[in-house]
Structures are given as C-alpha cells and as structure tokens.
N, C-alpha and C positions, 0 to 999 in steps of 0.2 A: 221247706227249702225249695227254690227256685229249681227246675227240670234244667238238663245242660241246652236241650234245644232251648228252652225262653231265656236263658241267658247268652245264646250265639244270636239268637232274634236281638236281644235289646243293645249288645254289644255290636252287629249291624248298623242298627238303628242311632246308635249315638256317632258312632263313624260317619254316617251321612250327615247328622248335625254340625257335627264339627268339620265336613269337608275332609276326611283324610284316608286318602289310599293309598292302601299298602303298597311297598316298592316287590314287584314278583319280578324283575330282572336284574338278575345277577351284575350283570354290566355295567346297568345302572349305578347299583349298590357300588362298586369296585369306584365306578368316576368318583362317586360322593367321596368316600373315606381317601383318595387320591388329594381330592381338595385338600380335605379336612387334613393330611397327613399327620398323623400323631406322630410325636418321637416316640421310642421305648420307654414306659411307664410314668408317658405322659397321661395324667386324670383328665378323663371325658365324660359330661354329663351328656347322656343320650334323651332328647326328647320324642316319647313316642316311638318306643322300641316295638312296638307292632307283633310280628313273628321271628322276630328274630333275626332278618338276613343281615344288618347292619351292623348289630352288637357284633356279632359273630364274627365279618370282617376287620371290626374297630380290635377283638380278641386276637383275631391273629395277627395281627399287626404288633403286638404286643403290648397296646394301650391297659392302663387298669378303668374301666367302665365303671359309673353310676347308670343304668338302665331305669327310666323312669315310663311307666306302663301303667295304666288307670285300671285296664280290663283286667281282673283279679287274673282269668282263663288261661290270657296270652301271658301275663307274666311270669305266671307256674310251668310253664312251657317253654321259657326263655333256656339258651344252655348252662347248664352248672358248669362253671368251668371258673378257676382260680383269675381273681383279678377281678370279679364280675359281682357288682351289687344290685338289686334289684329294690324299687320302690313302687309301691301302687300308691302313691301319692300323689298331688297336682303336683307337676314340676313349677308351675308360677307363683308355687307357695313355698318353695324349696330356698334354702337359706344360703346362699353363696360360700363357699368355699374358702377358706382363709388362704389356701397355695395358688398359686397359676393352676387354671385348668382351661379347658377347650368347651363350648357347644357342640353336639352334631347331631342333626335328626332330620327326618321328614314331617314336617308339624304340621298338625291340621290348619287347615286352609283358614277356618272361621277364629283361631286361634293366631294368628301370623304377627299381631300388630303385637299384643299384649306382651306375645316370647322375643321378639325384636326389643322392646322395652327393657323387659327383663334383663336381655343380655347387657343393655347399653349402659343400666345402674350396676350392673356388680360389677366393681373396680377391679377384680381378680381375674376376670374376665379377660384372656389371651387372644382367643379368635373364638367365633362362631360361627358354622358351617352350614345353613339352612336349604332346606330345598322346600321350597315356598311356588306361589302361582309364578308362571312364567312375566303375567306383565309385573307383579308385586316389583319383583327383582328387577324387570328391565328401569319401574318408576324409580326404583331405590337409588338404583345407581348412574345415573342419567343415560342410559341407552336409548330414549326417545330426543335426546339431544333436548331435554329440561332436566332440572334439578329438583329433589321436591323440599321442603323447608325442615323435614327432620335431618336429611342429609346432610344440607349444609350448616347446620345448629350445630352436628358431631362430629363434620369434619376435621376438627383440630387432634382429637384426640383417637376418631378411628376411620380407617380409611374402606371404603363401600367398593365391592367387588363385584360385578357378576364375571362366575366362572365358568359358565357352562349349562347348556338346555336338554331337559330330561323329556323323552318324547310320552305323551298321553298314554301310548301304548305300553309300559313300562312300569302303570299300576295297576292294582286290581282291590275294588272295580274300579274299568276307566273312567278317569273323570273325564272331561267336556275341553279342557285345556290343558299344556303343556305345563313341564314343571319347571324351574329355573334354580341355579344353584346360587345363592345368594351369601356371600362371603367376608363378615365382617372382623376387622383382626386391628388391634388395639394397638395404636403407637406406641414404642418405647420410648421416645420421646415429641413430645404433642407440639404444633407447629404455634401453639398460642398457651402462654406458661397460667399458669394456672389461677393465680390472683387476676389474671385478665381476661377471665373466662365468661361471667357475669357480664363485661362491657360488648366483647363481641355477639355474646346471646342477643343484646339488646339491642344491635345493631340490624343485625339478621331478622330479628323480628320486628323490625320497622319498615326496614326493606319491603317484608312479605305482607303488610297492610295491606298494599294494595291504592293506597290513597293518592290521589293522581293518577292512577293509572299506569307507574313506568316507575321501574327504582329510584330512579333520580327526583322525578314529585315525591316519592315516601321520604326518603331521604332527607330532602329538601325540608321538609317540618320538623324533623330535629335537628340537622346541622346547619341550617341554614342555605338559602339558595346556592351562593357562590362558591361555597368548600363541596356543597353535593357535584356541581357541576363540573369543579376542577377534579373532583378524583373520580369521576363516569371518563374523564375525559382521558384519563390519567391509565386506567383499565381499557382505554376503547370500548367505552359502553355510549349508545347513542341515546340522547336524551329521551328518544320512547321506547327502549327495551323492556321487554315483559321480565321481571322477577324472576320466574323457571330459567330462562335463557342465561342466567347470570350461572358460571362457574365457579365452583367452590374456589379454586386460585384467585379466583377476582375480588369475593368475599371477603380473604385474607388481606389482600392486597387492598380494597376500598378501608378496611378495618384500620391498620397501619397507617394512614394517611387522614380517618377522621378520627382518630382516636383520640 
C-alpha cells in the first residue's frame, strides 16, 4: 500500500497537471457561493471540492451538496455533516440529475472546457457557478469587447455572466493568473423556441467560417448577397465587421430576418 507522504506527492503532482489551486481565502470562497446563491435545499453538484472550504460554505448556507473529489485523502477529510454526499468519481462521468440543480466549483484549469460542456448538455442544469482562468471567463463572456462562437451557439437558451475576479493571491499554490468567476444560468424561457434551434446553430456557424473575411461575405454564400447585406444593414453591422465583434442580440436579430 501506497505511504501517505507518496500519495500527498502524486495528489500534488496531479493538481499541477490539471491546473487547480486550492481556494485558501475565505473571502474568496464567501464571493463564489454569493454568486452561486443556493436557495434552502437547493441540490448542488460541487466540482473539485478540494479541502473543503467551499462545500462547507455551500453547507451552511443550507444547500444539500454532491461533493465530487478524485483524491481519495481530501475526500475522507471533507466534513460529515447532513445534507453532504461525497463522490471520488470523475465528475465528467457523472449522470445529471433528473431535479433542477446548480454547478459550483473551482475546476481545474486544464479541465475548464470539458466541465463548461458538461454543464451546457444537462438540461436539468439551473445555473453553473465556475471559477475558471481569469481571461477563460473574460473570452466566454465578451469582456474583451468579442464574442467567442460557443457563446453565441448557446445564447438562446443560456445566458454567460462574468461575475467577478478572484485575485492569484487567493489560491494555494499561487498560480501565474487571476481567477474569474464565470456564471452560466439557464433561461426559463429560451429567446429561440426549440424546433428552431438546429436553424439558428446553422446560421451561427456560417457566420464563423470566416469566408470572406467579414460576417456579411459568410453569410453572403448561404443566404445570398442581397438578404446578407439587407440584414448587416438592418443590425448596423458594416460590411467588413470581423465575426467576434458581432453581439449575441444581433445574432438573434440577423437570425429573425434570414430565417
């Protein structure tokens, strides 16, 4: 059997492969589950419950937690305390929940894309409360003033938040970059009904071709020159606007008009 020191080494060791440091300020920890606000025994899947500071706050808060933890060590260490399930399971193998429930976690860095996916296929799926790399969250939600093509693909049915920047200093060990809290939360009613879901995807991913160089050339080779240009025109988009620059409202709004 494995000594406890080579298994604090390889539990290390896999934490830096995967990018994830632990949240060691409290404050921190308080902002996130502020986000995330659970109501009273509202179900929370926790990714990456670490040593615990998170579950603990999600616990008094009066949430019933799923705690999903890899490191056998930190999971047996998590607090017993009613309301609190514990898994050493991948959470990206984890079967979604038939009730509403919530995400919240600190996710490893090298893992970000995969648990963002995750959240985006389970339809039960309420809100997810991630605290991801600081640019991840700024690209996700157009804070650099673009949009990125996942964003806009899922705009109808969930709406991309950042809420707030966790500073470097705040995990241990520090990593190299800030953290950002990255807030996705599920329309109750989706701004594109559902049988029309497939047409606007297709639209979106014509746009982001790239061909021509400017939405209005992509556009332009499936709808035709003159409908692409009446409704750039129609959105105030200028016939050389770069893709990113396009706001998810315009998206909808070119959608309705080539539809």
């Amino acid at each position: 059997m494995a000594s406890s020191s080579y298994r604090r080494r390889e539990h290390a060791r896999a934490r830096r492969i995967l990018g994830q440091n632990l949240l060691a300020d409290q404050s921190a920890v308080r902002e996130l589950a502020d986000v995330a606000a659970p109501a009273e025994g509202e179900l929370i899947l926790e990714v990456g419950a670490g040593r615990g500071r998170l579950t603990a706050e999600l616990l008094r808060r009066r949430a019933r937690v799923i705690a999903y933890e890899i490191d056998p060590d930190l999971a047996a260490a998590l607090p017993a305390a009613g309301g609190l399930s514990v898994r050493t399971d991948d959470f990206l193998t984890a079967v979604p929940p038939r009730e509403p429930f919530a995400v919240v976690g600190n996710i490893p860095y090298a893992l970000t894309s995969a648990v963002v996916d995750w959240c985006l296929q389970a339809r039960t799926m309420r809100q997810a409360t991630l605290l991801t790399q600081w640019e991840y969250a700024r690209k996700r939600t157009g804070d650099y003033g673009r949009w990125s093509r996942l964003t806009v693909l899922t705009w109808p049915e969930v709406a991309w938040h950042l809420a707030g920047r966790v500073p470097r200093t705040a995990f241990r060990p520090v990593p190299r970059v800030d953290g950002g809290i990255l807030c996705l939360r599920r329309r109750a009613i989706p701004l594109v009904r559902a049988e029309l879901m497939p047409r606007y995807r297709a639209l979106v991913e014509c746009g982001f071709t790239g061909v021509g160089g400017s939405v209005q050339a992509s556009l332009s080779r499936r709808y035709g020159h003159r409908q692409a240009a009446a409704a750039c025109r129609a959105v105030r988009l200028t016939p050389d606007v770069a893709v990113g620059e396009v706001w998810p409202e315009q998206w909808l709004t070119l959608f309705r008009l080539l539809r």
